[in-house]
N, C-alpha and C positions, 0 to 999 in steps of 0.2 A: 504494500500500500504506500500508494506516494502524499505527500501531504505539502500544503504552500502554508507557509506561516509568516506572519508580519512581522517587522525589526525585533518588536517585544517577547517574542517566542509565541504569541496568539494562533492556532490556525485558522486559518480563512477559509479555505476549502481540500479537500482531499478526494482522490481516486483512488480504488483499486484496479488489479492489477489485467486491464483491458488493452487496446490498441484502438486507435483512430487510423482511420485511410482519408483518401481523395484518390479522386479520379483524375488523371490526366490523359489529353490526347495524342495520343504517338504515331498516332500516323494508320491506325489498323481499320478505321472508318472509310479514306479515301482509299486503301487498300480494297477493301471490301466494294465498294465504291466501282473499280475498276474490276475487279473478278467479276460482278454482275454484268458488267458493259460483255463478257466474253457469249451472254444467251442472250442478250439485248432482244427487247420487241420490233419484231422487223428485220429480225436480221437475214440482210439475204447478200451477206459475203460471200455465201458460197458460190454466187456467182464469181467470184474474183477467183485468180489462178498461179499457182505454182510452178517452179519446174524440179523434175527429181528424177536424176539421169536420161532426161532427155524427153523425158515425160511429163505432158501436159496434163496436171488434173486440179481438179475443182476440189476448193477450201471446204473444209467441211464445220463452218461456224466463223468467230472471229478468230486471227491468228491461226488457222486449222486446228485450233484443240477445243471444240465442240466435247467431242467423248471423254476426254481427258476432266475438262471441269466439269460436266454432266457426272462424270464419275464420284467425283470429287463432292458435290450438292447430294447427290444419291445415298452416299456412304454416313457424310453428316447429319442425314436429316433423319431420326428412327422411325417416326412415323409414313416417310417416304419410302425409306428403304425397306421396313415391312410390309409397305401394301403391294411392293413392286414382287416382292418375294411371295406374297399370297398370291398375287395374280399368275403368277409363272406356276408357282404347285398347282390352281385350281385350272390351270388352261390344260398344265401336262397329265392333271388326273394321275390313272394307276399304269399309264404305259397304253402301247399302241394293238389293237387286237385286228387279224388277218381276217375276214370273213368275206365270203358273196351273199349279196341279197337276193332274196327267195322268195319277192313281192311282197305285199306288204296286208296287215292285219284291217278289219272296221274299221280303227280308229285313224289308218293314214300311217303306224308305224312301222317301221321296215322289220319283214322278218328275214334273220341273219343265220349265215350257217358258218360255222368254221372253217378254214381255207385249213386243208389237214397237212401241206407241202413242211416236211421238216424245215428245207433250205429257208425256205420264206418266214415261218416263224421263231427259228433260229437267230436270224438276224432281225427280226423285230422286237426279239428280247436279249438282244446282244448289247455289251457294254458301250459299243460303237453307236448305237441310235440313240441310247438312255444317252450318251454323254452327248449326242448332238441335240437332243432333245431339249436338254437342261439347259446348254451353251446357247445356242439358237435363242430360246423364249427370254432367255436375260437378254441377251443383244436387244434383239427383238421389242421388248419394253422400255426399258433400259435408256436405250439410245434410238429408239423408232426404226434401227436400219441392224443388219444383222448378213455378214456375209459368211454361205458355206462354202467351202474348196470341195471339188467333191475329186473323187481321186481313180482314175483308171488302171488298171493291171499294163504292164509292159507291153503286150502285143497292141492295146487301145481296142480291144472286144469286152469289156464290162468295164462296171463301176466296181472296183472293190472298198472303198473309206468313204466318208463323211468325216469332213473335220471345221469345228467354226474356229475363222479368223479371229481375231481379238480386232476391234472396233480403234483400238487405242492407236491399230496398226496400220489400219488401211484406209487407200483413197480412192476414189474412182477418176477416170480421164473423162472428161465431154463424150456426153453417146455421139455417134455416127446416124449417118441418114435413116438406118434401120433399127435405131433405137438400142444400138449394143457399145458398148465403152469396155473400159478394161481396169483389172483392179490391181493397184500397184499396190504391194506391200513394204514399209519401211519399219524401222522404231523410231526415226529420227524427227517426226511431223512436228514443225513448231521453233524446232532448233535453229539456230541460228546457222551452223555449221554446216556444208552439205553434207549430200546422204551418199555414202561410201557406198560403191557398185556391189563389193560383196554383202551388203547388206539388203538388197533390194530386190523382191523377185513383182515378174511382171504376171497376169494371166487374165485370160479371157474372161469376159463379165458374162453371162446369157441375157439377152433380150430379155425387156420383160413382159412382151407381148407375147412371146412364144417360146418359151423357154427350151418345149422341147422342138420344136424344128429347127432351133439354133445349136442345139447339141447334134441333131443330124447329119447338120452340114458341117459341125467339127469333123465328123467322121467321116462325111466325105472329100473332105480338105486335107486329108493325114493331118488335124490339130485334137487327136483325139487320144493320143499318149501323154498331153501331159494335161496335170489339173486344170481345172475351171471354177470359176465362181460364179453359185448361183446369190443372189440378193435376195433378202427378205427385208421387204420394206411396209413399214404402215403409210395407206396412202392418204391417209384423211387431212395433213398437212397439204397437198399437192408440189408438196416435194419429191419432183419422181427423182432424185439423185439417191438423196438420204434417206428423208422421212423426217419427222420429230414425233419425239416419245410423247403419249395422252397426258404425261402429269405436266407437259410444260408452260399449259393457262396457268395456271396454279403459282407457277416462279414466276410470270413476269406479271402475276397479280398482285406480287408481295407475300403470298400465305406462306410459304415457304421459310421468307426470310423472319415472319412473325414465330416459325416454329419456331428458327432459331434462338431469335431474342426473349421470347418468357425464358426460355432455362437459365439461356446468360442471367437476365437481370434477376431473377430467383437466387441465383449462386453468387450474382454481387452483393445481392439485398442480407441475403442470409450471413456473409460474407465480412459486410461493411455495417451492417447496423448498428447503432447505439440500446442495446439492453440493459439500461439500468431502468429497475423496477422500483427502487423504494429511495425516496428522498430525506436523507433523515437529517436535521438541522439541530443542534448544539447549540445553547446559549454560554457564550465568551464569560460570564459568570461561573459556570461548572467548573471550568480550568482553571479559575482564581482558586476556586475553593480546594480544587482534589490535588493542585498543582502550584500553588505560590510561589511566586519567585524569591520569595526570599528564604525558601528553602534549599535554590541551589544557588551555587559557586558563578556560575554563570549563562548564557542564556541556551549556549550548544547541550547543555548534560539534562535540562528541561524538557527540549524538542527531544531528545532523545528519550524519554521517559513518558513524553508525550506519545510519541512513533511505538513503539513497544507495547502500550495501549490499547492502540486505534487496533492494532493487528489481533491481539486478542479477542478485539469484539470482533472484528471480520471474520477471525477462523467459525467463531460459533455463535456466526448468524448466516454463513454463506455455506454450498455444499448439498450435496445430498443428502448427507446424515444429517443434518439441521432444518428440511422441509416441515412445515407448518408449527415450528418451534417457537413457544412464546418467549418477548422480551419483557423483564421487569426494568420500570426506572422508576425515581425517585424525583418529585421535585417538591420547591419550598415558595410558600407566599411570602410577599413583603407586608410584611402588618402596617407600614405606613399606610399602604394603598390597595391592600386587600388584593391585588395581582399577581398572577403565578408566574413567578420566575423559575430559576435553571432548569424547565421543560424539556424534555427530548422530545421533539415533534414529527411525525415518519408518518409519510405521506406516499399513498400508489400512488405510481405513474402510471399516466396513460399510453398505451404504446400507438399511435398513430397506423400503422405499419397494417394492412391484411395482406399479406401475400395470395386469399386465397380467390379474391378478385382477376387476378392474370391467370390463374387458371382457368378459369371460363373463356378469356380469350385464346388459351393455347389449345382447349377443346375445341373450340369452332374451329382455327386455323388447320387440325386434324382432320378436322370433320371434310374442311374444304378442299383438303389434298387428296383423302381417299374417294371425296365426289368427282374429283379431276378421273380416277383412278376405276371409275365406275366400281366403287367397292362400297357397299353399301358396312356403314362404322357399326352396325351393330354386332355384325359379323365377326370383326375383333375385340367387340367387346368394349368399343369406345363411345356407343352413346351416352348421351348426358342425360341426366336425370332430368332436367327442365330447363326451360326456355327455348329459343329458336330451333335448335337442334334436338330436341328432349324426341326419344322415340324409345318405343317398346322393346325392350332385349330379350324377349319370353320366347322361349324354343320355338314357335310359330314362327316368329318374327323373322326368327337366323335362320330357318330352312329356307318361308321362302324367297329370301335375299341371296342364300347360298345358289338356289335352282335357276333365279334369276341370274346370276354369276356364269353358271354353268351354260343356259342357253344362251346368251352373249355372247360366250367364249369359240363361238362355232366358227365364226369366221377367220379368227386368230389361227383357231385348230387346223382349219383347213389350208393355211398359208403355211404354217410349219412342217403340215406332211405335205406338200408342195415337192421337197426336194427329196425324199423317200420315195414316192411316188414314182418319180423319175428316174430316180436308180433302180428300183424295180423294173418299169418300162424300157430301159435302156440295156438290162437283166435279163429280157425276153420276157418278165412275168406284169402281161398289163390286164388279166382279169380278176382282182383282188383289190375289195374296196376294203380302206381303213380306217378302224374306229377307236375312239379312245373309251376308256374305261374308267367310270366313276365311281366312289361310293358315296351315296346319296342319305342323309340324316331322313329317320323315320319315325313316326308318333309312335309312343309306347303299344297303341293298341293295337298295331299292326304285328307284334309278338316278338320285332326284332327292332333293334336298334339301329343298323345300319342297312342298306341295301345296294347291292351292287347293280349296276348299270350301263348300258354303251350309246355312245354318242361321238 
């Protein structure tokens, strides 16, 4: 406990043993400031162009590191990077299942029958499709664009891999008259430096009008030995280069950047606060009495006597073992004037301070990312109990938001086994349609809890 006392040994006022901060600005605002300018509204740098051993291709954002700080926002943000991650498990479901249809039931549903070819669902439940399945759907959201290498055998008569490129890595050239470009691969995008030849490979992009008569005529070209890239791109941007990911109204609305700041100022607040609860005030009378100066030598051995004290009452009134501990004190009237002097008088403070007001704002700013995110919050369990956002979290509620999820998801699905499909076709095996497989939440009174599904 620190204490200020006046020339005569009196003290004036005393602390214990806390810290006080301030804020200053260093420069991390207009920092911040400038990493936003990188997904700016409007930005269409990618018209603007690069060269990278000789190849002309299109920026992909400002500075071409679009994926780079999408990555970077993605990773920061938990409530972004969670819904992005729910979205990818509920698109990829339980894996991909081989069947022909066998026309379809009353209701309009397709009846399915299992495709019995080992070869075919060997590789449909081989490490190779699960890992492009995963990779793919992350790109795919992620960053709106999503490139597969797909890989031929030596001779250039099948497909044998599926491998996704990393987003961080690749650019595409300006398409050609027939809508086909090519995908340069580097790691150096952004760098100041150039990009060193052995680090760069080049390779065919497919059409995206026709993906497969553009692989046809690789192989009637002899350009059918070495990889290609097929693109998976969301088109709802009308960027047919890249794409942009569905959460990016969301960042250049601000919600994004609100996720950020309730934690910060949460952890400044909680941080930097002033917690003193009890004001307790001493009348300079009580130190004459317990403490006369003409008791000591001089006025250092006083304050010291004083300090020794003060710290006694603070061990045991302060602490855990000391909660709801009473104090006794002692005071005396002046019979001249019937007033109560040396009073110890301890007074609550009031704490100004609810932190729990920005939580409702960090609620909705959730709420507003996973509505970019077409995820409906009750789903993860983020609805709010009331106001603008307040909605029902009762198992009804999260099934059917879940089902609605699910049939949403159709059209992503079907963009993802896009490049499957075609390794198949290109395999000789083009009568085998493919479905994903769900398990589906069910009312108890249906006997079971979960239920399996295809779509």
């Amino acid at each position: 406990m620190n204490i200020l006392f006046n020339p005569e040994g009196v003290p004036l006022m005393l602390d214990s043993n806390v810290f006080f901060g301030d804020t200053t600005n260093d420069g991390s605002i207009m920092d911040g400031l400038k990493k936003r300018d990188i997904l700016a509204p409007f930005d269409v740098s990618w018209m603007n162009r690069e060269y990278c051993c000789g190849h002309e291709v299109l920026r992909w954002g400002v500075e071409n590191q679009f994926p780079l700080k999408a990555a970077e926002i993605v990773a920061s943000t938990s409530v972004l990077n969670t819904g992005l991650k729910f979205v990818r498990e509920l698109t990829v479901g339980q894996g991909v299942y081989p069947c022909h249809v066998d026309g379809y039931d009353e209701r309009g549903n397709e009846i399915l029958k299992p495709e019995n070819s080992k070869v075919v669902r060997g590789l449909l439940s081989s490490r190779m499709v699960r890992r492009y399945l995963e990779k793919g759907s992350r790109d795919y959201f992620k960053f709106g664009c999503a490139g597969v290498e797909m890989i031929p055998d030596s001779q250039g008569l099948k497909i044998v891999g599926l491998n996704v490129v990393n987003p961080l890595y690749f650019r595409f050239t300006p398409p050609n008259a027939y809508g086909a470009c090519q995908c340069v691969v580097s790691p150096n995008w952004g760098l100041a430096h150039r990009h060193p030849g052995n680090e760069v490979r080049v390779m065919e992009a497919l059409m995206d009008y026709s993906p497969e008569l553009h692989a046809e005529w690789l192989k009637l070209n002899g350009k059918f030995k070495r990889p290609f890239v097929y693109a998976l791109r969301d088109s709802w941007s009308n960027n047919e280069i890249y794409g942009e990911p569905v959460w990016l109204p969301a960042y250049r609305l601000g919600w994004v950047d609100v996720a950020h700041m309730v934690p910060m100022f949460l952890k400044k607040a909680y941080k930097n606060q002033i917690t003193w609860k009890w004001h307790v005030q001493i009348p300079y009378s009580y130190w004459e009495k317990k403490y006369p100066a003409s008791k000591y030598a001089d006025v250092l051995a006083r304050k010291m006597e004083i300090q020794r004290d003060m710290d006694m009452i603070e061990r045991n009134l302060c602490g855990i073992e000391n909660a709801e501990k009473p104090l006794f004190t002692n005071y005396a009237i002046n019979e001249a004037n019937g007033k109560v002097e040396e009073e110890w008088k301890i007074t609550a403070l009031d704490n100004k301070y609810h932190g729990g007001d920005n939580l409702v704002t960090s609620a909705a700013a959730n709420s507003e990312i996973l509505f970019a995110l077409m995820v409906n919050p009750n789903v993860l369990g983020a609805g709010m109990p009331g106001g603008t956002y307040a909605g029902n979290q009762g198992g009804s509620n999260i099934r059917e938001a879940f089902l609605v999820n699910i049939a949403n998801a159709w059209i992503d699905r079907q963009n993802l086994l896009d490049p499957v499909r075609l390794m198949l076709q290109l395999n000789g095996v083009d009568d085998v349609e493919l479905r994903f497989r769900n398990t589906v939440l069910t009312t108890l009174d249906t006997g079971a809890g979960t239920q399996r599904v295809l779509s």
